[in-house]
FIMAR-229191 format. One record per residue: chain; z, y, x of N, C-alpha, C in turn. Coordinates in pm, whole numbers. Layout:
REM FIMAR-229191
(pt "A" (Z Y X) (Z Y X) (Z Y X))
...
//
This chain:
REM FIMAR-229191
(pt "A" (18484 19505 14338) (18478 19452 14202) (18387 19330 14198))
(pt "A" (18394 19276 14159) (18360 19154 14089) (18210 19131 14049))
(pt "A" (18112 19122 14112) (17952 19145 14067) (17926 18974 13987))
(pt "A" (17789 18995 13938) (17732 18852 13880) (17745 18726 13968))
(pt "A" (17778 18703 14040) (17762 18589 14152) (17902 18521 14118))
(pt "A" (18028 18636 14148) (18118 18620 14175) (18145 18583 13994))
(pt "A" (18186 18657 13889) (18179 18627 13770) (18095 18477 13724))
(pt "A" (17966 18437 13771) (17921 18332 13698) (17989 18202 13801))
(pt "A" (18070 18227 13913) (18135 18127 13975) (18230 18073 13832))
(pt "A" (18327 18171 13814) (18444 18174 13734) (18405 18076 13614))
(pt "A" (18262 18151 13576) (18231 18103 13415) (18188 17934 13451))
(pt "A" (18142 17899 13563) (18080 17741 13553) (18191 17690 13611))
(pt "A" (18300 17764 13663) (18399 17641 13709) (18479 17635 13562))
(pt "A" (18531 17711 13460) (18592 17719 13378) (18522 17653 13271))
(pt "A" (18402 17614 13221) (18271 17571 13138) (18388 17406 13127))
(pt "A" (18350 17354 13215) (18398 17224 13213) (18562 17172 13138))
(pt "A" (18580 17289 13186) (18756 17247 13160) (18786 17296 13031))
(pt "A" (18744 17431 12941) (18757 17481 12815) (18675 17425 12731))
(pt "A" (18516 17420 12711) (18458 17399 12626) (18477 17224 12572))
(pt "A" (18533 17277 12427) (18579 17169 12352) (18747 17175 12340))
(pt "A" (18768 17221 12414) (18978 17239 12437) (18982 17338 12351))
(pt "A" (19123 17282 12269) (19209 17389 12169) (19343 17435 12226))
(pt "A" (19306 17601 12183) (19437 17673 12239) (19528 17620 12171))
(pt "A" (19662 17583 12270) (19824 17500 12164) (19892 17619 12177))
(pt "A" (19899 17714 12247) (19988 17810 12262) (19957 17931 12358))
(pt "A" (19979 18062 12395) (19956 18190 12448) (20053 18241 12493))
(pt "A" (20099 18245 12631) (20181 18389 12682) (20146 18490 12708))
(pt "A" (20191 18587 12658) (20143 18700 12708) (20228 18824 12777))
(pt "A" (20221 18802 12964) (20342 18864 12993) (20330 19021 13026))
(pt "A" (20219 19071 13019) (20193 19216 13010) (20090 19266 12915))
(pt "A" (20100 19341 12838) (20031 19402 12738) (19933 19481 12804))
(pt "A" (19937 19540 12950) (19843 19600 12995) (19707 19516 12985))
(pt "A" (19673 19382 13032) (19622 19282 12976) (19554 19249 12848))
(pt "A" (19598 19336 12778) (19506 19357 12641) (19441 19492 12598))
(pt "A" (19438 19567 12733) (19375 19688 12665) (19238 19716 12634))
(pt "A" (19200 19591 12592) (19052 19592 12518) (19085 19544 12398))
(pt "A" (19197 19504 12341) (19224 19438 12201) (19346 19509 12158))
(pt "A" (19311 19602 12097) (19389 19725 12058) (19506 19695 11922))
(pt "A" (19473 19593 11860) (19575 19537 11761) (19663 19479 11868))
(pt "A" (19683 19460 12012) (19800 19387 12056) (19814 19272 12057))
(pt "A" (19920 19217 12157) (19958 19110 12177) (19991 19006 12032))
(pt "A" (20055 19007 11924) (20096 18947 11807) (19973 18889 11795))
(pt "A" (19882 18955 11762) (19749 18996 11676) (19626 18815 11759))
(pt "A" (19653 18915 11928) (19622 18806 12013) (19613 18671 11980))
(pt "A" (19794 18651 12022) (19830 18547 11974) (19795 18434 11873))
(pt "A" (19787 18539 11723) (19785 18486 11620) (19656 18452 11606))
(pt "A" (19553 18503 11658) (19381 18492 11645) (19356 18375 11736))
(pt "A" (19429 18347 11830) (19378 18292 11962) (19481 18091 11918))
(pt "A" (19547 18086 11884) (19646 17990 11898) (19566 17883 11760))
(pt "A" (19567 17785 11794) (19513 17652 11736) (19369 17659 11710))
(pt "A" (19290 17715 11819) (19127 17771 11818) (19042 17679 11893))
(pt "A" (18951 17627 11864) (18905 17526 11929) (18791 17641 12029))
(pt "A" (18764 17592 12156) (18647 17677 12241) (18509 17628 12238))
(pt "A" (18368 17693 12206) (18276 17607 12171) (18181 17633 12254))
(pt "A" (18190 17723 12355) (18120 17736 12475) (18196 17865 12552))
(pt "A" (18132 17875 12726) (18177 17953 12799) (18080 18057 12864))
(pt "A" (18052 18186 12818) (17935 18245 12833) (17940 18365 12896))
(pt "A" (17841 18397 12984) (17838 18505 13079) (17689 18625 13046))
(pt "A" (17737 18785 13015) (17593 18846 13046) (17682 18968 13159))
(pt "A" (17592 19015 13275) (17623 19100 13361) (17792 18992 13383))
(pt "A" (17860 19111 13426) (17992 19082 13447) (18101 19060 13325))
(pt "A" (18040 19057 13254) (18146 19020 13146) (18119 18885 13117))
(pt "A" (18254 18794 13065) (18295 18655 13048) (18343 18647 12888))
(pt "A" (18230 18557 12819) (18343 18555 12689) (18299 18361 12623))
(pt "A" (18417 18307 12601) (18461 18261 12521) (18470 18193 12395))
(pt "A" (18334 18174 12283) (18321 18172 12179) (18424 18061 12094))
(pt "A" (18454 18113 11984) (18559 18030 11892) (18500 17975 11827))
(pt "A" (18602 17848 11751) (18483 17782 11629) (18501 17855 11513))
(pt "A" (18406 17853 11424) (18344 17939 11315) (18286 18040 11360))
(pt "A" (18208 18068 11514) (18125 18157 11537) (18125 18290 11503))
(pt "A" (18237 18321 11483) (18250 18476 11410) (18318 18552 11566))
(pt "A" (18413 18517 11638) (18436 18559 11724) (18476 18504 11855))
(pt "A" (18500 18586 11983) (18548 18494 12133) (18637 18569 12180))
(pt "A" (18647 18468 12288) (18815 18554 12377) (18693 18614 12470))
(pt "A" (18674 18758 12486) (18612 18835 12610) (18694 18831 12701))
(pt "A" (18637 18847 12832) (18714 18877 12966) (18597 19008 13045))
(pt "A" (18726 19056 13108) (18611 19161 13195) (18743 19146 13286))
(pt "A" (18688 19129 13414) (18793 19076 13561) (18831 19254 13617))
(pt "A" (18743 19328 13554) (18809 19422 13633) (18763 19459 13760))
(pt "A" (18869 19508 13845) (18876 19513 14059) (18950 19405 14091))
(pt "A" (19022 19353 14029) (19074 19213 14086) (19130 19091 14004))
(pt "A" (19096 19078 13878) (19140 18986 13759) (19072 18866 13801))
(pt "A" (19133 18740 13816) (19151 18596 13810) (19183 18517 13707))
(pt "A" (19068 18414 13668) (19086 18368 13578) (19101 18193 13637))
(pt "A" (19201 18133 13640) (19222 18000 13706) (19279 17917 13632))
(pt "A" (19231 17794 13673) (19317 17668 13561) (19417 17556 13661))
(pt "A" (19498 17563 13570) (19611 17552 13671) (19684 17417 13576))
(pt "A" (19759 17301 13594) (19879 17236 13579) (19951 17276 13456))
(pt "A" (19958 17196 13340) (20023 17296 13232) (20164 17295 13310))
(pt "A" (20239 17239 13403) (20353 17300 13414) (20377 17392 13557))
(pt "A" (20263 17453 13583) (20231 17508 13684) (20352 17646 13718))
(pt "A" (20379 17616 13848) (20488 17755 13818) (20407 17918 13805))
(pt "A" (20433 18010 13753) (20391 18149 13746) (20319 18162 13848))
(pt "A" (20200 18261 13832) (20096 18256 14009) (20170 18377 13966))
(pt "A" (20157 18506 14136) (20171 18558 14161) (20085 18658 14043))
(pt "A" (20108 18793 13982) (20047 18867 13925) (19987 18844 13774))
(pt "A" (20040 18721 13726) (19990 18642 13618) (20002 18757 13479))
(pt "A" (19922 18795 13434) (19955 18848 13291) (19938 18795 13158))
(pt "A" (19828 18641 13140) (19845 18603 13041) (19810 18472 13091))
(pt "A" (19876 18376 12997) (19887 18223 12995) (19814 18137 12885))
(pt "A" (19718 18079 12904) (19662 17984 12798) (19709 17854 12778))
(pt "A" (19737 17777 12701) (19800 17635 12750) (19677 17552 12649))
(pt "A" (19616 17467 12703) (19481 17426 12612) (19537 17255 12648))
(pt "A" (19450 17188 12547) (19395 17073 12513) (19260 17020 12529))
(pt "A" (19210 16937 12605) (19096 16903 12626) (19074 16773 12589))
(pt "A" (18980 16689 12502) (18973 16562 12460) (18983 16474 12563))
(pt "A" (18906 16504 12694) (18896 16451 12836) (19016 16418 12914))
(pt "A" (19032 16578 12978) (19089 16651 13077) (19252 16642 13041))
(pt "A" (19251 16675 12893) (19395 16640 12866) (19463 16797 12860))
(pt "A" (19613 16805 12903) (19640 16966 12895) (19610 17046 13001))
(pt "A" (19602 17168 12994) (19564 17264 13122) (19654 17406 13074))
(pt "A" (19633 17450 13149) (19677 17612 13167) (19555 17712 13223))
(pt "A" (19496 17795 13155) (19408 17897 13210) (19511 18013 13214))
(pt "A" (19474 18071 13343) (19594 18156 13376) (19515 18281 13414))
(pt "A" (19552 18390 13328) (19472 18532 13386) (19572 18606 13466))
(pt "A" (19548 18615 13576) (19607 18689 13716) (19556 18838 13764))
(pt "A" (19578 18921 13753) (19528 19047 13747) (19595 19163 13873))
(pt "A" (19628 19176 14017) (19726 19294 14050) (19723 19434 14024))
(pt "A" (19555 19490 13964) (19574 19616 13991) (19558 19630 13795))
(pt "A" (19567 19539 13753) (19545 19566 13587) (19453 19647 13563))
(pt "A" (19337 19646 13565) (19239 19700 13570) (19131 19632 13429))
(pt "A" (19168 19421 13511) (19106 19363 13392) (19120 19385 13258))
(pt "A" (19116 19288 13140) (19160 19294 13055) (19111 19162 12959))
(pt "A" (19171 19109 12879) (19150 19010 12832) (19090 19070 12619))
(pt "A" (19085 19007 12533) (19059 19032 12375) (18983 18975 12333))
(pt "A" (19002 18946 12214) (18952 18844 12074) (18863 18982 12020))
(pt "A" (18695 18923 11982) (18586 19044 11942) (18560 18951 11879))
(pt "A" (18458 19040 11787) (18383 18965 11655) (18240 18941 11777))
(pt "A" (18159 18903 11745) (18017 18843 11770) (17960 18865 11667))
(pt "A" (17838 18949 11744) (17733 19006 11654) (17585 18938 11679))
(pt "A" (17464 18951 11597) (17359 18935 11681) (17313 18996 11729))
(pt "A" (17265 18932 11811) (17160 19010 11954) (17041 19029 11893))
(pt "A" (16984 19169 11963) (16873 19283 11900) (16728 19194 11965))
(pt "A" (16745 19107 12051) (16586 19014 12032) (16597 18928 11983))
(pt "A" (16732 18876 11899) (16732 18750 11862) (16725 18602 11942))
(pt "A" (16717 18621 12119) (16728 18535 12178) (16923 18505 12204))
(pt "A" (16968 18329 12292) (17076 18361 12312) (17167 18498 12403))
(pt "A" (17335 18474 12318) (17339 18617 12369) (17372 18648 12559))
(pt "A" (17377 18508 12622) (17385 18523 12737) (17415 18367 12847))
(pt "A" (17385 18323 12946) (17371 18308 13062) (17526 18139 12961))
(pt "A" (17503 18035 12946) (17648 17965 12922) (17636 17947 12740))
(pt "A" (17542 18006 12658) (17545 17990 12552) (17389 17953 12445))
(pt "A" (17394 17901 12376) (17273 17881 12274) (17262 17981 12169))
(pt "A" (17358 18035 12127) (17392 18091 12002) (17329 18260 12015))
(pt "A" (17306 18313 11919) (17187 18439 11950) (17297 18561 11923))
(pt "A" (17425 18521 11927) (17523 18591 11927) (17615 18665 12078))
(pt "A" (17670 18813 12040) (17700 18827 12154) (17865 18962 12089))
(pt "A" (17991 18928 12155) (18036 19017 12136) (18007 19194 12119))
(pt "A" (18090 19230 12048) (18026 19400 12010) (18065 19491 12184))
(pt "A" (18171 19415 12222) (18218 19491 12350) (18123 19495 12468))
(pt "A" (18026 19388 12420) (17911 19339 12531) (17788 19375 12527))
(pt "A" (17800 19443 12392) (17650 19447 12316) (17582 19529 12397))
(pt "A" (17602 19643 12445) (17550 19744 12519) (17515 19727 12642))
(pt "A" (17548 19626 12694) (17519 19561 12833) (17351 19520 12824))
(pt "A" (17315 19539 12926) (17176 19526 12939) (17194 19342 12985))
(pt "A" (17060 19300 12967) (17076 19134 13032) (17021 19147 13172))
(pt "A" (17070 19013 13252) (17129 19034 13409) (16965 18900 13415))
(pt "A" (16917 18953 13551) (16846 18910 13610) (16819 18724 13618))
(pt "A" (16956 18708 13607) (16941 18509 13593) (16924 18498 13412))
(pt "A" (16915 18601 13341) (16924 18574 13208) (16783 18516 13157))
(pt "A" (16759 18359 13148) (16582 18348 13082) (16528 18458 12965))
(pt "A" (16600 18502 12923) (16612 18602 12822) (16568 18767 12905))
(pt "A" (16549 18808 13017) (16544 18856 13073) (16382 18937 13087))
(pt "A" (16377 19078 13014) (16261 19105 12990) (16201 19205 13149))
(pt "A" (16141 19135 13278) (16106 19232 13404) (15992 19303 13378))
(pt "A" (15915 19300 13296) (15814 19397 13248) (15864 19502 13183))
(pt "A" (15947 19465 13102) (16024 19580 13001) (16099 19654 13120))
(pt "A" (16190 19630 13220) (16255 19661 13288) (16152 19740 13435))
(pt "A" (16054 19662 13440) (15988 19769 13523) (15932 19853 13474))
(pt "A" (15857 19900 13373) (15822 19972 13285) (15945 20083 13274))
(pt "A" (16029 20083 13284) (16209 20164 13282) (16207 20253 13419))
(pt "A" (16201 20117 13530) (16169 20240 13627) (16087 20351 13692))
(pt "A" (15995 20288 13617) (15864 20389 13716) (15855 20513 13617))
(pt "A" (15951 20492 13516) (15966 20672 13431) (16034 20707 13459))
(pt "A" (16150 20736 13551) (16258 20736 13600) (16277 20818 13756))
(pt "A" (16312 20922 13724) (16320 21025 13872) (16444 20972 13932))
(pt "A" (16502 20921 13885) (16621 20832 13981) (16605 20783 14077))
(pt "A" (16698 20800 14135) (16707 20712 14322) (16709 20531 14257))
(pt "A" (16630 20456 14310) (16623 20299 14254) (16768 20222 14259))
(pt "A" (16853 20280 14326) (16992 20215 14392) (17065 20257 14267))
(pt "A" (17063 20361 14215) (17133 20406 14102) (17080 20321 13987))
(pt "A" (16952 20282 13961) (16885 20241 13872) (16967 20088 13835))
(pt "A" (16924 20028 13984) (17007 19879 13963) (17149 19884 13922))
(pt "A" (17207 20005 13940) (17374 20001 13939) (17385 20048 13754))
(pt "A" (17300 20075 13686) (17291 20100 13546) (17312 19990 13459))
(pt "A" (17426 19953 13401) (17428 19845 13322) (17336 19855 13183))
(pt "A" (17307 19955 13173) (17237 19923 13059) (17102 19895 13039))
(pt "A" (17063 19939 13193) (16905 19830 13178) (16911 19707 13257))
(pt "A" (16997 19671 13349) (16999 19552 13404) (17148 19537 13442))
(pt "A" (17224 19450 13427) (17326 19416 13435) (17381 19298 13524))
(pt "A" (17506 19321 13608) (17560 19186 13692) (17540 19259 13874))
(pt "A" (17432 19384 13899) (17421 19405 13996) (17498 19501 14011))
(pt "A" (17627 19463 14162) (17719 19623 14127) (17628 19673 14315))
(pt "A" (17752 19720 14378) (17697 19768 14497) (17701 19686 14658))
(pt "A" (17730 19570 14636) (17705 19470 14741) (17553 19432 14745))
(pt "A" (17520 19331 14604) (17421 19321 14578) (17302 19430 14554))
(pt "A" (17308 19543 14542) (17208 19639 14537) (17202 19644 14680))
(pt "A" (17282 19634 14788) (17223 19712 14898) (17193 19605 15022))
(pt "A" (17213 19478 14936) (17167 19362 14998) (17003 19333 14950))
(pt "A" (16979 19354 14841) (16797 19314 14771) (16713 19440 14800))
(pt "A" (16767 19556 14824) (16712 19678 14878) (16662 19699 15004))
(pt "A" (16764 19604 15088) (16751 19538 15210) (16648 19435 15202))
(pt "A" (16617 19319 15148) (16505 19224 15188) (16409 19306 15133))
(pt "A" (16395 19359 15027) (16284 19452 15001) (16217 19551 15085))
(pt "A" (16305 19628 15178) (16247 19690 15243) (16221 19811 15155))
(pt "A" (16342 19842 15111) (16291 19989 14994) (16425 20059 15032))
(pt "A" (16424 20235 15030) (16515 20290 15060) (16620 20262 14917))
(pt "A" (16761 20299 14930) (16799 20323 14856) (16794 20462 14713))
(pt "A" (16760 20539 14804) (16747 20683 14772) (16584 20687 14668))
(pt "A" (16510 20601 14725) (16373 20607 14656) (16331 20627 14516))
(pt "A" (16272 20765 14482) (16278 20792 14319) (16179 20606 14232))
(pt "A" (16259 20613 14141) (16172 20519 14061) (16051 20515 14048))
(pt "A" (16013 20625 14021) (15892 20677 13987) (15748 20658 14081))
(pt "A" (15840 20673 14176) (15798 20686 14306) (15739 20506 14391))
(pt "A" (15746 20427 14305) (15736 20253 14319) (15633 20211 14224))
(pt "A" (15577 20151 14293) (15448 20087 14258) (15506 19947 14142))
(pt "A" (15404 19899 14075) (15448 19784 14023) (15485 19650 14058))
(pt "A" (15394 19629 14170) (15401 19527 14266) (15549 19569 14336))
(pt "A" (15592 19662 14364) (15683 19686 14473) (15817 19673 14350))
(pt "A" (15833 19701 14258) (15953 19648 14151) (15957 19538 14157))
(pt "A" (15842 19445 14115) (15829 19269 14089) (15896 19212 14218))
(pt "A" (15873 19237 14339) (15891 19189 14485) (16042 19280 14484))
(pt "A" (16120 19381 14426) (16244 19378 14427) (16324 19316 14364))
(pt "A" (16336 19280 14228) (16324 19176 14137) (16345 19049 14180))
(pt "A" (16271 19031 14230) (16248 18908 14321) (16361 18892 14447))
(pt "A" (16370 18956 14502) (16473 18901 14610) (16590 19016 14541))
(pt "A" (16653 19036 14422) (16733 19018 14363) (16806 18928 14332))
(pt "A" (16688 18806 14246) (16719 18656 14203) (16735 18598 14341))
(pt "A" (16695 18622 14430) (16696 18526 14585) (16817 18591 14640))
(pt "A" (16862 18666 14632) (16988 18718 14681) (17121 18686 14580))
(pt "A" (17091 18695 14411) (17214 18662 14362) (17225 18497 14355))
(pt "A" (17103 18431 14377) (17166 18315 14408) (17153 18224 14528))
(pt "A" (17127 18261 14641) (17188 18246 14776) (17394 18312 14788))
(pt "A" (17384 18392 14698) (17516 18432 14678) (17618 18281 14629))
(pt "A" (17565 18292 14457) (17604 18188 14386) (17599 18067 14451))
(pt "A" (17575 18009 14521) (17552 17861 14603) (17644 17866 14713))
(pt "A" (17687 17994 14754) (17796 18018 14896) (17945 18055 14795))
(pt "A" (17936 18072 14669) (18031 18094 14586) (18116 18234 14550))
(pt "A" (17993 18346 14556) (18011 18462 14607) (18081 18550 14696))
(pt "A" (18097 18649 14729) (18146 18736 14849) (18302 18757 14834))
(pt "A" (18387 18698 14921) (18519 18745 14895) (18520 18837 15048))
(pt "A" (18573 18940 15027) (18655 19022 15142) (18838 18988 15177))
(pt "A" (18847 18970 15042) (18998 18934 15054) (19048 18867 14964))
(pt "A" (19185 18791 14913) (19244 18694 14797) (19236 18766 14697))
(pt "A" (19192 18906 14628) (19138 18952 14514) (19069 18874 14421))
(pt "A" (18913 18817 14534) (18820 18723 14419) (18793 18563 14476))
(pt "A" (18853 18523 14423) (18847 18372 14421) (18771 18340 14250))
(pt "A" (18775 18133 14308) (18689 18073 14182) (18841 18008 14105))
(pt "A" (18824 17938 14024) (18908 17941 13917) (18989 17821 13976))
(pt "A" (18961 17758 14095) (19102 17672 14204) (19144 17752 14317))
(pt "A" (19109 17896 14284) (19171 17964 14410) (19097 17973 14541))
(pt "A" (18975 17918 14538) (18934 17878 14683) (18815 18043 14688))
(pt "A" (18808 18079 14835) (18766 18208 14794) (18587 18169 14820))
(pt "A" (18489 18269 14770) (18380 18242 14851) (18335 18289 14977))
(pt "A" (18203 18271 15040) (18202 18316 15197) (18068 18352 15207))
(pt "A" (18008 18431 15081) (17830 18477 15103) (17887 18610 15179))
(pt "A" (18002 18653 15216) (17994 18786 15329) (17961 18747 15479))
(pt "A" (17933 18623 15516) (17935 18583 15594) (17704 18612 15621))
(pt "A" (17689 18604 15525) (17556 18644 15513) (17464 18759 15484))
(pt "A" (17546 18866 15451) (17529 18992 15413) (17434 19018 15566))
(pt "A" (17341 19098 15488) (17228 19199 15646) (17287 19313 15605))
(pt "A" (17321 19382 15530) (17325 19533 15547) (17466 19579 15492))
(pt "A" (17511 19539 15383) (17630 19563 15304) (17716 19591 15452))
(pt "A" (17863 19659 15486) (17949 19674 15523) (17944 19635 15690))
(pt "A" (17742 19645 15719) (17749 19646 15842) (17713 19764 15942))
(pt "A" (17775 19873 15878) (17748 20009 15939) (17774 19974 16098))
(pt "A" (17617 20056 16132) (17626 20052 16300) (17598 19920 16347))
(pt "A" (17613 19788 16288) (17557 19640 16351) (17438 19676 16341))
(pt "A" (17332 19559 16406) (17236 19606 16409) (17118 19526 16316))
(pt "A" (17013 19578 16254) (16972 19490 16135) (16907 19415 16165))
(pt "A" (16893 19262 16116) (16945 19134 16129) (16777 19158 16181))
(pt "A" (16719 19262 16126) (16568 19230 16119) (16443 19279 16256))
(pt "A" (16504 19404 16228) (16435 19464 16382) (16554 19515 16466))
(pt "A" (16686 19531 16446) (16797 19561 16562) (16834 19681 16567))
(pt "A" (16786 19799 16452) (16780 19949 16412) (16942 19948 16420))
(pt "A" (17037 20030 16419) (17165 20043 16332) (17179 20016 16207))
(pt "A" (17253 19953 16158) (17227 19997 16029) (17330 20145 15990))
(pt "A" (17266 20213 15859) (17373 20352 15823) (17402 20321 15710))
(pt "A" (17573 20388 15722) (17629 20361 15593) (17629 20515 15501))
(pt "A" (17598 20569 15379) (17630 20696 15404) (17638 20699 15193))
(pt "A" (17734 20814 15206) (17814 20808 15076) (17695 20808 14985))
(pt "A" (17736 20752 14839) (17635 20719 14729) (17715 20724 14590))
(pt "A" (17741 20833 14482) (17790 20765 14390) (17987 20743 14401))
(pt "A" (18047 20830 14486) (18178 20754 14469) (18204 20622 14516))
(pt "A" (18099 20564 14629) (18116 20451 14695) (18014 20469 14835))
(pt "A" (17962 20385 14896) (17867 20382 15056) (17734 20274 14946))
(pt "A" (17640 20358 15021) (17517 20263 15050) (17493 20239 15200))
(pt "A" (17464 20097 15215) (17422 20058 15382) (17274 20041 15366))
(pt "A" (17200 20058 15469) (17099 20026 15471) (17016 20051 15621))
(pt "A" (16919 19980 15626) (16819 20028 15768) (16739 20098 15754))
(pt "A" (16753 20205 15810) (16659 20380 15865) (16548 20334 15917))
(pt "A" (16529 20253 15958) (16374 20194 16051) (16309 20090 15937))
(pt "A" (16326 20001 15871) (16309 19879 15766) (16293 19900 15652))
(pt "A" (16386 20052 15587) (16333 20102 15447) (16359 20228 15488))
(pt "A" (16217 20288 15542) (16204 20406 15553) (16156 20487 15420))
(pt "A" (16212 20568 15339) (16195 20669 15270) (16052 20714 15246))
(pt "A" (15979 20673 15121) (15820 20760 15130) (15803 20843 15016))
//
């Protein structure tokens, strides 16, 4: 799936080409595609078509959109494999395409944003925008102290200036939770799924398994920390593709797997002292990590 790295690729390549462009028209070739906007495709349509875009904004993994008159945006959530690309308004059908934007840009001229989805998982919808409970902006691409209701519950993601790490360390050290679970909690920190947790767990030098509670203050701040140094050494390589699932919005894939120490290198040896690394189940997915480098206390 799709973590913060990979998502804020999407949102700054797409920034340029939408904000200021009016939707001229909407296809919409599968309704699965809207199962976050429960009035349906018509509804879509009719909300979305002659809408001017007034910024392109990201918190955690969710992508939204804002309309003019500030009342609402087009949300996106990519899902396990949703693509959001701008394409040629007479571009032929991409492979897996479920909805079609055809925009106007004062600049750029016409475009096509094309949402591509295979396992339909994503989902695209028009939300109202509410304000945000500190009153700062509502995320990562925007000024406005507004944030969809579908988003509201999302905790803010580590690149967010808005981003409270006192409040958030203060969260863990009450917390009998394993720290790996902690980061994977969207609702206190958001954008980190399980690549990135078991990559900053790794420069940290902290087990995965390690109760919260159980971490000093200094030792949160210094995870924290090569969090931001890990999601954007990510972001600059254009995040982690394994396969044509996650690409940026020209298709081109990224290559921060090429840099991973621990993620999906069960049994290589760690980059750091040469231990194995072990992969071992976590949650309905693998944590990797080094047995010698973040030994368990």
């Amino acid at each position: 799936m799709p973590e913060l790295p990979e998502v804020e690729v999407v949102r700054a390549g797409l920034a340029p080409a939408v904000v200021g462009a009016r939707v001229l028209a909407v296809d919409v070739h599968d309704e699965r595609a809207l199962t976050r906007h429960p009035l349906g495709s018509a509804d879509f349509v009719a909300r979305l078509e002659g809408r001017a875009v007034t910024a392109a904004a990201r918190r955690g993994k969710f992508l939204w959109l804002p309309l003019e008159g500030d009342a609402d945006a087009v949300v996106a959530h990519l899902g396990m494999s949703g693509q959001l690309l701008l394409r040629r308004p007479d571009a032929a059908t991409e492979r897996h395409e479920r909805i079609r934007l055809h925009i106007e840009h004062p600049q750029h001229g016409h475009l096509a944003v094309v949402f591509a989805d295979q396992r339909t998982f994503g989902s695209l919808a028009i939300d109202e925008l509410r304000p945000t409970e500190d009153g700062a902006a509502g995320g990562l691409g925007t000024r406005l102290p507004l944030v969809p209701t579908q988003v509201s519950h999302i905790a803010r993601d580590p690149m967010d200036p808005a981003f409270d790490e006192a409040l958030f360390g203060a969260a863990v050290r009450r917390r009998t939770s394993a720290i790996k679970r902690i980061l994977l909690d969207q609702t206190l920190v958001s954008g980190i799924g399980n690549i990135y947790a078991d990559e900053s767990l790794w420069a940290a030098r902290i087990h995965p398994e390690t109760e919260g509670q159980a971490l000093s203050a200094q030792a949160v701040r210094r995870l924290m920390g090569e969090v931001r140094l890990v999601l954007h050494k990510a972001l600059a390589e254009g995040g982690t593709s394994f396969d044509a699932q996650y690409v940026n919005v020209n298709g081109q894939a990224g290559y921060f797997a090429h840099s991973l120490n621990a993620y999906g290198r069960t049994a290589q040896p760690c980059p750091r002292c040469g231990a194995p690394i072990v992969r071992k189940q976590f949650m309905n997915r693998s944590s990797h990590y080094c047995p010698k480098c973040q030994r368990r206390r």
